[in-house]
LOVOVEX-922425 format. One line per 5 residues: number of its first residue (from 1); their letters; for each residue x, y, z of N, C-alpha, C. Coordinates in pm, whole numbers, plus 50000, padded with zeros to 5 digits. Example, Ala and Ser with C-alpha at 12.3 -4.5 7.8 and 13.67 -1.06 7.14 Angstrom:
2
1) as) 51319 49431 50780 51230 49550 50780 51320 49670 50780  51285 49775 50708 51367 49894 50714 51290 50003 50787
END
This chain:
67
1) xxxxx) 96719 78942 88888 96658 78848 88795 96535 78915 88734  96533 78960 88600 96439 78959 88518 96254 78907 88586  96209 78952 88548 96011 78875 88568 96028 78785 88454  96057 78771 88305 96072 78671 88245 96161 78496 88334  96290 78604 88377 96415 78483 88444 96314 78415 88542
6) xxxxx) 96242 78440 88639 96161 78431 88712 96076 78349 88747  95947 78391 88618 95873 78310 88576 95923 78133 88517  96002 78154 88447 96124 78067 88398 96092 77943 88487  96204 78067 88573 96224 77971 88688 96125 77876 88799  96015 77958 88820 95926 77956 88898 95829 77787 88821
11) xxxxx) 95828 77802 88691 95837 77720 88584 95888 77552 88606  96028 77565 88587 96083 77495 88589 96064 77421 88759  96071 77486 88870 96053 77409 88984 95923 77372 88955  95814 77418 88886 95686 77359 88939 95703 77198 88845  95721 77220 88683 95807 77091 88586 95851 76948 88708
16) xxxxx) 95930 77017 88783 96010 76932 88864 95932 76850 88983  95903 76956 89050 95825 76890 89170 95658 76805 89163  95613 76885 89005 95540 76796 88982 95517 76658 88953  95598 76585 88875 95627 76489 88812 95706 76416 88974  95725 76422 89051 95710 76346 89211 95616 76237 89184
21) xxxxx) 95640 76170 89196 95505 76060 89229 95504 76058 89395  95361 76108 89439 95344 76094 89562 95235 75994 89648  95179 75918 89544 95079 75864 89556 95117 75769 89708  95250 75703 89706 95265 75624 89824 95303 75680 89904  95247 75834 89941 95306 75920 90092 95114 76012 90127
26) xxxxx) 95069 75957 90033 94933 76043 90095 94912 75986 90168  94831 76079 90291 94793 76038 90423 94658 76053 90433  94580 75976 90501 94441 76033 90499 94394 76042 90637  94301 76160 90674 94276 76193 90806 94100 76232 90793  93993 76144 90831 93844 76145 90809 93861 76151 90627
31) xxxxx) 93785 76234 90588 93772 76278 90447 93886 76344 90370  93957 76366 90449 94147 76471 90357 94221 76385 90391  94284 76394 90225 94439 76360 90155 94542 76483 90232  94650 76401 90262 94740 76519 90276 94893 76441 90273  94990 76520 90241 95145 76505 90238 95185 76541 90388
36) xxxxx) 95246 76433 90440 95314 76535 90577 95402 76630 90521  95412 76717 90606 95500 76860 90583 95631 76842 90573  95715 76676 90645 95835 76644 90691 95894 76562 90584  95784 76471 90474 95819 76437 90359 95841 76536 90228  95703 76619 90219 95726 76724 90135 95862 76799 90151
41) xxxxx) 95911 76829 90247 96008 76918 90267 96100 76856 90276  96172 76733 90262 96266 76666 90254 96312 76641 90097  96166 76601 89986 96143 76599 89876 96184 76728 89812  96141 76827 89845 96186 76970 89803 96349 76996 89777  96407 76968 89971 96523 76992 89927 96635 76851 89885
46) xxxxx) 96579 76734 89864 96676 76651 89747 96679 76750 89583  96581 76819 89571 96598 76824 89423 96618 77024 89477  96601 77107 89523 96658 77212 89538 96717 77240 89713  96834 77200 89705 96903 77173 89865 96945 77356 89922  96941 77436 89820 96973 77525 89858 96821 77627 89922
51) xxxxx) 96695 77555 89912 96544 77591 89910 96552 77651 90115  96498 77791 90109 96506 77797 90268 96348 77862 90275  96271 77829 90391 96165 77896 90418 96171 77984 90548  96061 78073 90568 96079 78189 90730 95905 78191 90713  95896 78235 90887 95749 78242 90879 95796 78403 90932
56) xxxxx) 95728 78483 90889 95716 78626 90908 95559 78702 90964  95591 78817 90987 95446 78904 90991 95399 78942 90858  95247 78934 90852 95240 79003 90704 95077 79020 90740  95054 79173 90687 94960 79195 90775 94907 79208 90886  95004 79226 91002 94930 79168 91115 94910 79041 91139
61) xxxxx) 94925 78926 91080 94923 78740 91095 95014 78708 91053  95109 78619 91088 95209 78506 91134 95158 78415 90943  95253 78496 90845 95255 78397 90750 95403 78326 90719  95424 78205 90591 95516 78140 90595 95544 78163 90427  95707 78171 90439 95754 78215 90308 95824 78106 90268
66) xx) 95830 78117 90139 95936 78030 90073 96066 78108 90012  96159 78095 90066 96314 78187 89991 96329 78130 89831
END
């Protein structure tokens, strides 16, 4: 895939997942808003089901990817 196809793309999921209305899933904990991780990620894959994540090494620390 192209860096144009890419971007595109990269594009178009953000189009998508933005327009979510999440207002009736924020959570609040003292002073922070937050999405549980178990709604977000359920939300993700109704609208891209084929979406996979891995947590890997990078650097030396335990980071988390999105496929």
């Amino acid at each position: 895939m192209s860096v144009d196809n890419k971007t595109e793309a990269h594009n178009n999921v953000w189009n998508t997942l933005s327009a979510v209305d999440v207002s009736e899933h924020i959570e609040k904990k003292g002073n922070l808003s937050y999405l549980s991780w178990a709604w977000a990620w359920g939300t993700l894959m109704e609208h891209y089901p084929e979406a996979e994540f891995s947590f890997r090494d990078w650097d030396g620390s335990p980071a988390f990817f999105l496929a």
